[in-house]
C-alpha positions as YAML, in Angstrom:
chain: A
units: angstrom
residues:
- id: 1
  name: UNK
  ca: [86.93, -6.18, -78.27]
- id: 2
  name: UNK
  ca: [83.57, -7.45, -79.38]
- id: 3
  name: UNK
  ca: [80.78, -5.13, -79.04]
- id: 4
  name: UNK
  ca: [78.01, -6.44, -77.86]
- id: 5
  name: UNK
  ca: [74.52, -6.27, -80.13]
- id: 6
  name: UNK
  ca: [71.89, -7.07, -77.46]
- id: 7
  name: UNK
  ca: [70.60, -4.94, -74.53]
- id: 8
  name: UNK
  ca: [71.52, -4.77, -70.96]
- id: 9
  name: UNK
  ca: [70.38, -7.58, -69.18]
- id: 10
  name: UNK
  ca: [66.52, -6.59, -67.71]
- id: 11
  name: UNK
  ca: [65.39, -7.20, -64.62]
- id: 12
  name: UNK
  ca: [68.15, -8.27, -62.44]
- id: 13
  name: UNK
  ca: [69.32, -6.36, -59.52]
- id: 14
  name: UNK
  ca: [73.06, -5.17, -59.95]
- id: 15
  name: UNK
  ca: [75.14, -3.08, -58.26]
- id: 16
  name: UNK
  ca: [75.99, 0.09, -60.67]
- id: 17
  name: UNK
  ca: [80.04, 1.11, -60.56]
- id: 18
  name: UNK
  ca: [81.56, 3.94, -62.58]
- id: 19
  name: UNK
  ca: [85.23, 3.47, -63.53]
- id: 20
  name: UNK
  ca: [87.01, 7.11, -62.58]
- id: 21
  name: UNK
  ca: [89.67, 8.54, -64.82]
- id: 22
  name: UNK
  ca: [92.53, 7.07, -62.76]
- id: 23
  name: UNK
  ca: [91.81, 3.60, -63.91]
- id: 24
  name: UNK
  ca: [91.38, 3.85, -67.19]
- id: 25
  name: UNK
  ca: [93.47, 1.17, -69.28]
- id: 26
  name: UNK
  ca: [93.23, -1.67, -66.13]
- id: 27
  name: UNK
  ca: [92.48, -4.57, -66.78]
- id: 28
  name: UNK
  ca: [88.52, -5.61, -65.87]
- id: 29
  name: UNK
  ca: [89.95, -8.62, -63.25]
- id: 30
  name: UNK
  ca: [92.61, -6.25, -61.82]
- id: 31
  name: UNK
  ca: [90.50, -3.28, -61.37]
- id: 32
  name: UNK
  ca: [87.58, -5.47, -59.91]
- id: 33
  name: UNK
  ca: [89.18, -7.73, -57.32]
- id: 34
  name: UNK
  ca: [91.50, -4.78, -55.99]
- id: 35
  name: UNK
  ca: [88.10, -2.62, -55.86]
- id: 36
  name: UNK
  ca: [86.83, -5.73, -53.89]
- id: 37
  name: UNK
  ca: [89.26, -7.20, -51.42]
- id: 38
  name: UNK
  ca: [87.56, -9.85, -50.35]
- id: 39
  name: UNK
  ca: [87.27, -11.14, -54.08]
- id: 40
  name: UNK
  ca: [90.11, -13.37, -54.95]
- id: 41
  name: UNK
  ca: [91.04, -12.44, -58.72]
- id: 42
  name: UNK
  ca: [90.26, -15.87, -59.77]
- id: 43
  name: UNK
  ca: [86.86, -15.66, -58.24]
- id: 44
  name: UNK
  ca: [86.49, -12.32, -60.13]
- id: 45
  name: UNK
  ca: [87.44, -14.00, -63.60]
- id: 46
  name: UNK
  ca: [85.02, -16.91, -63.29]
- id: 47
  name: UNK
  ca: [82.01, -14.26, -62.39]
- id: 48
  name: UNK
  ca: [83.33, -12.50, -65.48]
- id: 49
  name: UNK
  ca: [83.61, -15.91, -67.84]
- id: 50
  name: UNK
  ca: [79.85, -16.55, -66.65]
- id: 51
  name: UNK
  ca: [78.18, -13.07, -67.23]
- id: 52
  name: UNK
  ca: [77.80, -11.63, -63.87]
- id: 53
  name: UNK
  ca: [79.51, -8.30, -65.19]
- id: 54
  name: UNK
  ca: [78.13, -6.22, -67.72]
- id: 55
  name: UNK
  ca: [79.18, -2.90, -69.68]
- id: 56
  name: UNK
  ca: [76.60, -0.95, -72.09]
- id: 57
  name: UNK
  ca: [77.64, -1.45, -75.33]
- id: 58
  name: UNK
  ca: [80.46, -4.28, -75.23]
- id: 59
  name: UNK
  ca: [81.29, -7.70, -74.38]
- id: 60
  name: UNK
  ca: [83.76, -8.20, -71.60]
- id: 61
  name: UNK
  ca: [86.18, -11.03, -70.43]
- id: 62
  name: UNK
  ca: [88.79, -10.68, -67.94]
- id: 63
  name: UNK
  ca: [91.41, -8.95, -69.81]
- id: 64
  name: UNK
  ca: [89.24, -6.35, -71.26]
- id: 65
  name: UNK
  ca: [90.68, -2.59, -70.51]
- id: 66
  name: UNK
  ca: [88.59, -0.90, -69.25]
- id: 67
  name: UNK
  ca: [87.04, 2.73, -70.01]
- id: 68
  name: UNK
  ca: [87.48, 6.00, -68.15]
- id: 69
  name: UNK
  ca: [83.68, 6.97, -66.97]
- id: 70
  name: UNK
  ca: [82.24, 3.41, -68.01]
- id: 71
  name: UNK
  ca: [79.54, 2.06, -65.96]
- id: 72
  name: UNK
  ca: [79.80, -1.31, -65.18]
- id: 73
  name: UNK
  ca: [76.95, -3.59, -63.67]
- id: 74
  name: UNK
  ca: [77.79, -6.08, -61.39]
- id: 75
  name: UNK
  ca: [75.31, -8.91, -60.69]
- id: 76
  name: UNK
  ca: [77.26, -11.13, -58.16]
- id: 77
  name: UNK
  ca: [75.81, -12.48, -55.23]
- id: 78
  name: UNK
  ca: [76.73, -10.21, -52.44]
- id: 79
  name: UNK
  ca: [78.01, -7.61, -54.35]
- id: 80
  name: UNK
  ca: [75.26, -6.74, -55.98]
- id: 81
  name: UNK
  ca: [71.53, -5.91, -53.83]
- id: 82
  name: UNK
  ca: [69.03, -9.03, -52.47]
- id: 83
  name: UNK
  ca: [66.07, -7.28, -52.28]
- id: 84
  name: UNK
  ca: [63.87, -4.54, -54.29]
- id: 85
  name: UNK
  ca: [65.05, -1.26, -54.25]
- id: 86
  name: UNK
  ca: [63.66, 1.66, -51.69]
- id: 87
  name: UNK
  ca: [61.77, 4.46, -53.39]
- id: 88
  name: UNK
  ca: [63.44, 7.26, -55.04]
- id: 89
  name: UNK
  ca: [64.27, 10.40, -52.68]
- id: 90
  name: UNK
  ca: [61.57, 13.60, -53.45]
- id: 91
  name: UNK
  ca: [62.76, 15.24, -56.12]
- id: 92
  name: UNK
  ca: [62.98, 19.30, -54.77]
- id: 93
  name: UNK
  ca: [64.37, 20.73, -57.73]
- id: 94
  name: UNK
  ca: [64.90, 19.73, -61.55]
- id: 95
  name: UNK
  ca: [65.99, 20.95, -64.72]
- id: 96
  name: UNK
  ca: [67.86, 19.99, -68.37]
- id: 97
  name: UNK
  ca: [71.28, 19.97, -66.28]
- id: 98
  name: UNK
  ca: [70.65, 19.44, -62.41]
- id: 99
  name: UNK
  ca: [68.49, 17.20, -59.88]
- id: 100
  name: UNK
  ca: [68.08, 18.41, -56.40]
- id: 101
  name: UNK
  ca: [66.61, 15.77, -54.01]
- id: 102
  name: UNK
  ca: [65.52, 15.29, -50.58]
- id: 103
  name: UNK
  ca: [67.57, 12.82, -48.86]
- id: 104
  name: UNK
  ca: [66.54, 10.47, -46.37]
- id: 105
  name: UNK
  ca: [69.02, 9.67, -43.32]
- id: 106
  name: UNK
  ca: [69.84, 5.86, -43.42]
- id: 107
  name: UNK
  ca: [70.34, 6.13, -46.97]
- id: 108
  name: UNK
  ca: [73.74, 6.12, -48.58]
- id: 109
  name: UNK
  ca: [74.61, 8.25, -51.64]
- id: 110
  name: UNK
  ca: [76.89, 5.84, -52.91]
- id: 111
  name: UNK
  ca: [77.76, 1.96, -52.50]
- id: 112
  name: UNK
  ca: [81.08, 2.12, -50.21]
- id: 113
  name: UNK
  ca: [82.94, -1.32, -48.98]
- id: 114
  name: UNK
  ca: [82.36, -5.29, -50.37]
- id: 115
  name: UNK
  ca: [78.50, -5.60, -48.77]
- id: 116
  name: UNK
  ca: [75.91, -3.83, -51.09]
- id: 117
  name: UNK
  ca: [73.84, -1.41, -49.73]
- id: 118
  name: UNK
  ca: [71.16, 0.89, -51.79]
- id: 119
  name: UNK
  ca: [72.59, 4.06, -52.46]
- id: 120
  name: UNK
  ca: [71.10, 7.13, -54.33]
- id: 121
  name: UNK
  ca: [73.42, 7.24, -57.07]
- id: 122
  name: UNK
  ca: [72.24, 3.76, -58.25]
- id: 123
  name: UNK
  ca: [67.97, 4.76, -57.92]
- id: 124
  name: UNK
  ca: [68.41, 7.55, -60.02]
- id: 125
  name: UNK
  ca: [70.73, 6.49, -62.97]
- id: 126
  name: UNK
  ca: [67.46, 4.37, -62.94]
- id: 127
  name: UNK
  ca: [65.02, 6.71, -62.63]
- id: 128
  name: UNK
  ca: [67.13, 8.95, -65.51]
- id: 129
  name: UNK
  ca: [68.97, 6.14, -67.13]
- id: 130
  name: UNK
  ca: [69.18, 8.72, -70.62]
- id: 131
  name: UNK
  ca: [71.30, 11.29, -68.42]
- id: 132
  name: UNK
  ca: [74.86, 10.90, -67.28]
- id: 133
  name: UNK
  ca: [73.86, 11.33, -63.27]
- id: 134
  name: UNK
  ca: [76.46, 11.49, -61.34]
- id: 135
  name: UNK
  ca: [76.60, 13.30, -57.38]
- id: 136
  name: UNK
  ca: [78.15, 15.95, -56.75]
- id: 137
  name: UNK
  ca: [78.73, 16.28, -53.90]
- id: 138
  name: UNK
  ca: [78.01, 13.49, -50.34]
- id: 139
  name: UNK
  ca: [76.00, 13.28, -46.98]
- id: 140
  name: UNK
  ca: [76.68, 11.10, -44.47]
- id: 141
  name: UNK
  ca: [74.31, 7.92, -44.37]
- id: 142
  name: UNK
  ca: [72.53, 9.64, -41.46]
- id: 143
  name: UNK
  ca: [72.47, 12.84, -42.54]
- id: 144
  name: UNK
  ca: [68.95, 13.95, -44.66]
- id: 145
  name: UNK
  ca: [67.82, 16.75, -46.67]
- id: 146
  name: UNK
  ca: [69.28, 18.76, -50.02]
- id: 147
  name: UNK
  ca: [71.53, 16.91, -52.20]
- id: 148
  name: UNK
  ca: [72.84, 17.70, -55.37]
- id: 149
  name: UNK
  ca: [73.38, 15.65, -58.96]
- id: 150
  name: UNK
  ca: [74.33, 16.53, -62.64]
- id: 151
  name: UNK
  ca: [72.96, 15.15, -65.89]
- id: 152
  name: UNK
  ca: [76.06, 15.73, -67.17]
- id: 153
  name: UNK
  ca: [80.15, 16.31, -67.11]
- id: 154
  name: UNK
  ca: [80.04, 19.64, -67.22]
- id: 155
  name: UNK
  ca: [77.24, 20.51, -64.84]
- id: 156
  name: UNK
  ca: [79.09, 18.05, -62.54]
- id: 157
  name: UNK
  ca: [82.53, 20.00, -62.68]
- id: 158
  name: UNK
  ca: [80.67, 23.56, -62.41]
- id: 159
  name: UNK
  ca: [78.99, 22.81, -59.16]
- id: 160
  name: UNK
  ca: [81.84, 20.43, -57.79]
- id: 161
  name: UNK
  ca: [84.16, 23.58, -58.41]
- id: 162
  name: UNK
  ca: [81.23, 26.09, -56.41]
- id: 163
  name: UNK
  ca: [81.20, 23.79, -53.93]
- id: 164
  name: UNK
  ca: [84.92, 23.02, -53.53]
- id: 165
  name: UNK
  ca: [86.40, 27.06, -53.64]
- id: 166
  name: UNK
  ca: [82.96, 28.26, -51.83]
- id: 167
  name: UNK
  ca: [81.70, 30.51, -54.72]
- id: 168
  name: UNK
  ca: [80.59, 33.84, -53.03]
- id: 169
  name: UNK
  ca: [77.18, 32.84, -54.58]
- id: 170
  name: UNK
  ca: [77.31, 29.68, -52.48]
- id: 171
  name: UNK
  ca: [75.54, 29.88, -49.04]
- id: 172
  name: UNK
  ca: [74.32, 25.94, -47.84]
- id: 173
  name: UNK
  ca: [72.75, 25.57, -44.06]
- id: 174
  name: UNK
  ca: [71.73, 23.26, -42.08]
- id: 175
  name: UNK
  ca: [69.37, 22.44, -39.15]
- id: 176
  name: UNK
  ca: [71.21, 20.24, -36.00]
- id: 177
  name: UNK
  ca: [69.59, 19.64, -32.77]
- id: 178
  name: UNK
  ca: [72.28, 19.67, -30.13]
- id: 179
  name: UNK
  ca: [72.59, 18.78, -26.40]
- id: 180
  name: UNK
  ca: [72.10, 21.80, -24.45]
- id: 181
  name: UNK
  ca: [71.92, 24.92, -25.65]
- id: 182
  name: UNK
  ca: [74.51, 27.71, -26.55]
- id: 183
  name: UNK
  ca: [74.83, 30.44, -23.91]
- id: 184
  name: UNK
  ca: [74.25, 32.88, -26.75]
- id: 185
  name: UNK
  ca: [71.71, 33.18, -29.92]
- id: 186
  name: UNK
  ca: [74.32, 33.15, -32.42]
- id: 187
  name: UNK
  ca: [77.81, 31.69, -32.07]
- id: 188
  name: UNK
  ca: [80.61, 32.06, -34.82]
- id: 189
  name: UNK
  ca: [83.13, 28.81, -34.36]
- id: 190
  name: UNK
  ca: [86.55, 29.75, -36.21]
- id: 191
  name: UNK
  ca: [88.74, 26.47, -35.46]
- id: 192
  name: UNK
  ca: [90.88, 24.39, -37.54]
- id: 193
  name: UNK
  ca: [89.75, 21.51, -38.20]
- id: 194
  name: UNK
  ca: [92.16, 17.71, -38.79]
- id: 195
  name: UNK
  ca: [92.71, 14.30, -37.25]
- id: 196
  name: UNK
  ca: [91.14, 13.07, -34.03]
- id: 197
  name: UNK
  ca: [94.03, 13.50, -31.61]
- id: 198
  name: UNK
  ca: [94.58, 10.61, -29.93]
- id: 199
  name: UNK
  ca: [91.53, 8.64, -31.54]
- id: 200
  name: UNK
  ca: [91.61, 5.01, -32.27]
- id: 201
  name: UNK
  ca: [88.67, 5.95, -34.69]
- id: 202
  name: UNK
  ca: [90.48, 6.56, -38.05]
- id: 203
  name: UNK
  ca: [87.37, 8.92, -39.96]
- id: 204
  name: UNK
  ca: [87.13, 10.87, -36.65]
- id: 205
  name: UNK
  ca: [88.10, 14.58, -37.25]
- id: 206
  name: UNK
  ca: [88.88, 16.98, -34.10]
- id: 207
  name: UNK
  ca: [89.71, 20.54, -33.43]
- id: 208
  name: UNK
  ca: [93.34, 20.13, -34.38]
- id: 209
  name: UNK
  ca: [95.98, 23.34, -34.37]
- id: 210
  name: UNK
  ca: [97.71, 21.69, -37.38]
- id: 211
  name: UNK
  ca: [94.30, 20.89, -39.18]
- id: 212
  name: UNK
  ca: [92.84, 22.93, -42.20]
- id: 213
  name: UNK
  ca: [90.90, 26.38, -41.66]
- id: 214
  name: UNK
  ca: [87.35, 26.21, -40.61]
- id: 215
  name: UNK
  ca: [84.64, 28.24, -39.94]
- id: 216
  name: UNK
  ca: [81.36, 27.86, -39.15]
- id: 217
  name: UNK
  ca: [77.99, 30.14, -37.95]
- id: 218
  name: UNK
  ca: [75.25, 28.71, -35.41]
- id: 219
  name: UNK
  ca: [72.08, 30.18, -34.55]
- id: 220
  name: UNK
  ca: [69.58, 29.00, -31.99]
- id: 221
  name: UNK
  ca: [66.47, 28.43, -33.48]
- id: 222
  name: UNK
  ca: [64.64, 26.62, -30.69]
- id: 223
  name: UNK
  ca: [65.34, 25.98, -26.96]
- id: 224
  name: UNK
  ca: [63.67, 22.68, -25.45]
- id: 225
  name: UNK
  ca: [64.60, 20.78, -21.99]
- id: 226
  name: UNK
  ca: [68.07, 19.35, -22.60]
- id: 227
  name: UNK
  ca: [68.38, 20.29, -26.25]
- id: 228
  name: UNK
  ca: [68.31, 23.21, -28.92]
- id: 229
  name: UNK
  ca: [67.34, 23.25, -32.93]
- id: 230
  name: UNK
  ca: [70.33, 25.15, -34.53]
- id: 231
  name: UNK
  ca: [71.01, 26.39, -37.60]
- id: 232
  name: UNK
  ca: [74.16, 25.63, -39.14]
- id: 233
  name: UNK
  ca: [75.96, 28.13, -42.22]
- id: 234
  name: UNK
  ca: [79.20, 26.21, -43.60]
- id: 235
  name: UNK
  ca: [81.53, 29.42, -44.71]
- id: 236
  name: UNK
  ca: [84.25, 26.36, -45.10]
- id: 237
  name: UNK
  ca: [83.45, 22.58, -46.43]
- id: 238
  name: UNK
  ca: [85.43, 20.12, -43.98]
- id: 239
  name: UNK
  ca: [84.62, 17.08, -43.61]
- id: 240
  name: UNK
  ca: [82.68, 16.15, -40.48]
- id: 241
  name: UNK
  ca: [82.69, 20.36, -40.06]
- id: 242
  name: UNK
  ca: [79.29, 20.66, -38.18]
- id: 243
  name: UNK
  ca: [79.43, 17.37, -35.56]
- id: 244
  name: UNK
  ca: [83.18, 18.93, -35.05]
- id: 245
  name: UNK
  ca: [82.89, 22.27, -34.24]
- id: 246
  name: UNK
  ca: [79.47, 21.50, -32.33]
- id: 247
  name: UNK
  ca: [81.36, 18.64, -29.99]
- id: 248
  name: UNK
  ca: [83.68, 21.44, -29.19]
- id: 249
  name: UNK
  ca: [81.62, 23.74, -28.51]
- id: 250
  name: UNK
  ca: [80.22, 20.80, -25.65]
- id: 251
  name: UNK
  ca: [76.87, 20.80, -27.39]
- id: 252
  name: UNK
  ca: [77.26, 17.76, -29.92]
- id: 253
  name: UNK
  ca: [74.24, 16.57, -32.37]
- id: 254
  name: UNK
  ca: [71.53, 14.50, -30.29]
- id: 255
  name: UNK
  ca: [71.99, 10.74, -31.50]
- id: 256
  name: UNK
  ca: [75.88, 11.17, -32.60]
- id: 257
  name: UNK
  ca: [77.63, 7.79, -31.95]
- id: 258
  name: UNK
  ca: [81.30, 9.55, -32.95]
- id: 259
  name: UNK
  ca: [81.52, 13.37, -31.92]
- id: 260
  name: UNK
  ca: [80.74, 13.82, -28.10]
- id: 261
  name: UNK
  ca: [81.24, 9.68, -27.39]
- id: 262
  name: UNK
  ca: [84.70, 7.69, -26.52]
- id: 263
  name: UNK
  ca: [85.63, 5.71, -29.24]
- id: 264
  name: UNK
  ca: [83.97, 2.56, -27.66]
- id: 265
  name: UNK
  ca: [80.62, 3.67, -28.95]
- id: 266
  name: UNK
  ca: [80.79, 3.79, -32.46]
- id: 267
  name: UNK
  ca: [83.68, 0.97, -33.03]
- id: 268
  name: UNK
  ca: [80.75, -1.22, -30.87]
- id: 269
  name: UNK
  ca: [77.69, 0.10, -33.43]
- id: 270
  name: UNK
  ca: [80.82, -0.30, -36.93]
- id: 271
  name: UNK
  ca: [81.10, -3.68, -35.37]
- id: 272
  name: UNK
  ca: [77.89, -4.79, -33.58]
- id: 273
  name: UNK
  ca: [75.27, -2.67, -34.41]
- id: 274
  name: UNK
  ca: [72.91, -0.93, -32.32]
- id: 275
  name: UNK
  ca: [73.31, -2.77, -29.01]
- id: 276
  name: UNK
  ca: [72.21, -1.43, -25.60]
- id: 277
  name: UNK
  ca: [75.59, 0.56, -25.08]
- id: 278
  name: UNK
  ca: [75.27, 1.90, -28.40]
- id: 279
  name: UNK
  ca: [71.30, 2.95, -27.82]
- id: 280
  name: UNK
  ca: [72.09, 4.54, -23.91]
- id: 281
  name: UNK
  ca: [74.59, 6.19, -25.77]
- id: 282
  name: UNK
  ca: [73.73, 8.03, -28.65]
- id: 283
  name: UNK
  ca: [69.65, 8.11, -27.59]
- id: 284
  name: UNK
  ca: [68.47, 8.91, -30.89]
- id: 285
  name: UNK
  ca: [68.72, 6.51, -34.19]
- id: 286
  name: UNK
  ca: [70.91, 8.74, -35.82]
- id: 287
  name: UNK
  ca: [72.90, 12.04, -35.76]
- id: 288
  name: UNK
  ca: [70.17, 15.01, -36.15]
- id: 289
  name: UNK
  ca: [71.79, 16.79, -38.96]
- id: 290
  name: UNK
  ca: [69.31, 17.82, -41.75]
- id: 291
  name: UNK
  ca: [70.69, 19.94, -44.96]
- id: 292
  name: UNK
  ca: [68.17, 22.63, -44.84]
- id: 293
  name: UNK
  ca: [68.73, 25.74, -47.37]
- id: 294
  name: UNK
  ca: [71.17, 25.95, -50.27]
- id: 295
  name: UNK
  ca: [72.00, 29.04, -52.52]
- id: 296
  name: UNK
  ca: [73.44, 27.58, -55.76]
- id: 297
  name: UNK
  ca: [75.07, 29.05, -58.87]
- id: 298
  name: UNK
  ca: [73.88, 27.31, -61.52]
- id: 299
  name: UNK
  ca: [75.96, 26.43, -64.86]
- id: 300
  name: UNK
  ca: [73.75, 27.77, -67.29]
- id: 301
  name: UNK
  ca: [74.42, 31.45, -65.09]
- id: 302
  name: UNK
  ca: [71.42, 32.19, -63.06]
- id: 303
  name: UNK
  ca: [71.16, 31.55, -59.29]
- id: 304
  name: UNK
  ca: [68.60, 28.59, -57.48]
- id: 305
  name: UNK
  ca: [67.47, 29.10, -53.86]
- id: 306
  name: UNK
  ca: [66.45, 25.43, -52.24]
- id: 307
  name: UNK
  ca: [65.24, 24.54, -48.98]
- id: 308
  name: UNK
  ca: [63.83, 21.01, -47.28]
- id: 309
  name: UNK
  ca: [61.61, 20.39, -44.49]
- id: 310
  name: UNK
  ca: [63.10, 19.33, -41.39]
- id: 311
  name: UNK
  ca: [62.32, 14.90, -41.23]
- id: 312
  name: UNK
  ca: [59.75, 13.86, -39.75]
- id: 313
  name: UNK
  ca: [61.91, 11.93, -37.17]
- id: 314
  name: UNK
  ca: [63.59, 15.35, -35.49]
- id: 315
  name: UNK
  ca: [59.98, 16.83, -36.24]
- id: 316
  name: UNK
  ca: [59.10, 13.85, -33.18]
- id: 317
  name: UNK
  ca: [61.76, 14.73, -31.14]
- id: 318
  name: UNK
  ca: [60.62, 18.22, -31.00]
- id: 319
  name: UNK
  ca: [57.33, 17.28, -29.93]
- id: 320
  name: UNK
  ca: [58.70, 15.41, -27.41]
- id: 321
  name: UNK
  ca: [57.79, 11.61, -28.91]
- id: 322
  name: UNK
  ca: [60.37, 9.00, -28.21]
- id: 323
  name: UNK
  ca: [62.87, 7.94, -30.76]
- id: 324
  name: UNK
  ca: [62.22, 4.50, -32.70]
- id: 325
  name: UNK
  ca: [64.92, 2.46, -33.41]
- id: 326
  name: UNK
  ca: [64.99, 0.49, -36.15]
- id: 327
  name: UNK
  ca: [65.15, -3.37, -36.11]
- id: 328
  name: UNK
  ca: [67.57, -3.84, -38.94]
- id: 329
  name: UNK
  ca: [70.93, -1.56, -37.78]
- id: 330
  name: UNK
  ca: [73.59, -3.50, -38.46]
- id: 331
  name: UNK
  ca: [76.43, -1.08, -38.08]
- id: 332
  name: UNK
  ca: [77.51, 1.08, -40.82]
- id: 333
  name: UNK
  ca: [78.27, -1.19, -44.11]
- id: 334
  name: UNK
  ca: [80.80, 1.52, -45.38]
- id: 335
  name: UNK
  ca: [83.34, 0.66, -42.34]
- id: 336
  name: UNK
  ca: [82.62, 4.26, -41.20]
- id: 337
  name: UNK
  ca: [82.01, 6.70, -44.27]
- id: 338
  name: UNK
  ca: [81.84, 6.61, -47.58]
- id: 339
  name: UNK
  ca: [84.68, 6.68, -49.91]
- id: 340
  name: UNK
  ca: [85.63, 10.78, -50.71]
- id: 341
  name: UNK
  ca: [86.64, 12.64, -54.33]
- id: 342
  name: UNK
  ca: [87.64, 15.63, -55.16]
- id: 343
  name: UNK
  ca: [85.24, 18.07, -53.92]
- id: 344
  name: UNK
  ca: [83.09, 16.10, -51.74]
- id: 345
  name: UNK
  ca: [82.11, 16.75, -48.16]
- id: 346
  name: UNK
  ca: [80.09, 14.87, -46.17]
- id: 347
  name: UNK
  ca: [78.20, 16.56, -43.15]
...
């Protein structure tokens, strides 16, 4: 295949999309339009013909095979963004090898579904576009504080593995405030964790006998009228582990629209957005779950010891302020979550 001279086209917005291992040897129209359902393969070859996808290094045209780890660009209308990007998250914590930054809730870590949407893994591959920045591990869209990339492969494996297996060095908490309050200071929550039963939500995970091991430690921080700050310490990494084992414990996360709702809440926000059943609901933009403290082993051998300030919008809600929503939630563009790997976990 020809290899293309020139740079990267500058200055247009495109939506950034790594090819993983698996699909290595596809062919570019194949991969694309079954990555994109809603694109008809024909409508994916003509984008192709006229330039709207891009690889570093190389020409492409519809038959091209493509590469494992390759980043494509996409410049499509729709799929790629309409507007200027939001600011790069804080940056907590960097190095040769690592990035540690402070999420934002409403902020996705990576594109998920047909409809772009900003995500962190596309601001900094800008912001570090000499590094091969990659996550390693997720948050949910609503969930803020200390996340975690890699400048390169084997960073990325080292701290997907500590995260995965729960290296004895690894200790990650987080700060939830939760309906009520726990009788006691400090509760230990030992309960498997699987599907919903009898959910019509697909993502939703429940206290399930048949479900996976799961374990997790809560202290009461704060008590207020009608709520409590808690600290959260993960000894497991299910998904959803926190909003799970706090709904069962009849104290879910303030602002929740899946644990501690019927269904009929959040498939009316997936679908509608935040309409008045959706806001009496939930009564708070979005779930209060904020990744506070991480100990990390790091793959050059020594240890790092993070920790982010609780947002300023569950900063409000302690001091009693009301909640603002904003104007422009339209429902969550990733159907629900974000697509998982090996090794993620989303909060």
């Amino acid at each position: 295949m020809a290899r293309r001279d020139g740079p990267l086209s500058e200055g247009r917005p495109f939506r950034p999309l790594v090819v993983a291992p698996e699909h290595a040897g596809w062919r570019l129209d194949a991969y694309l339009s079954a990555r994109f359902a809603s694109w008809s393969r024909a409508a994916i070859q003509r984008a192709i013909k006229a330039g709207e996808v891009e690889s570093r290094g190389r020409s492409l045209k519809p038959s091209s095979l493509i590469e494992a780890h390759e980043e494509l660009r996409l410049y499509m209308k729709g799929l790629a963004p309409d507007g200027p990007p939001p600011p790069l998250p804080p940056v907590l914590y960097e190095d040769a090898r690592l990035i540690v930054l402070n999420k934002p809730p409403r902020l996705l870590c990576h594109p998920a579904g047909d409809k772009y949407a900003w995500a962190i893994i596309g601001l900094a591959r800008e912001a570090w576009p000499d590094a091969r920045v990659d996550l390693c591990h997720r948050l949910d869209r609503d969930t803020s504080g200390l996340l975690v990339l890699s400048k390169d492969l084997a960073a990325n494996a080292f701290i997907k593995h500590a995260l995965k297996y729960r290296d004895d060095a690894l200790e990650k908490t987080y700060q939830a405030l939760c309906w009520g309050a726990p009788a006691e200071d400090a509760v230990e929550v030992r309960a498997p964790i699987g599907e919903a039963i009898g959910s019509e939500i697909r993502l939703r995970r429940g206290v399930n006998p048949a479900g996976q091991d799961a374990w997790t430690s809560f202290r009461v921080l704060e008590r207020l009228p009608g709520l409590s700050l808690v600290s959260c310490r993960l000894h497991t990494g299910r998904t959803h582990q926190i909003r799970v084992h706090l709904e069962h414990l009849g104290h879910a996360i303030v602002g929740d629209r899946i644990y501690g709702q019927p269904d009929a809440v959040f498939l009316e926000w997936n679908e509608r957005g935040a309409t008045p059943l959706v806001r009496a609901a939930a009564r708070f933009p979005r779930q209060c779950l904020h990744a506070w403290t991480l100990r990390l082993p790091h793959p050059d051998g020594h240890h790092l010891h993070l920790e982010a300030p609780l947002p300023d919008d569950m900063r409000a809600l302690l001091a009693g302020q009301p909640p603002e929503w904003p104007e422009d939630d339209p429902g969550d563009p990733a159907g629900g979550a974000e697509d998982l790997e090996a090794g993620d976990e989303l909060a």
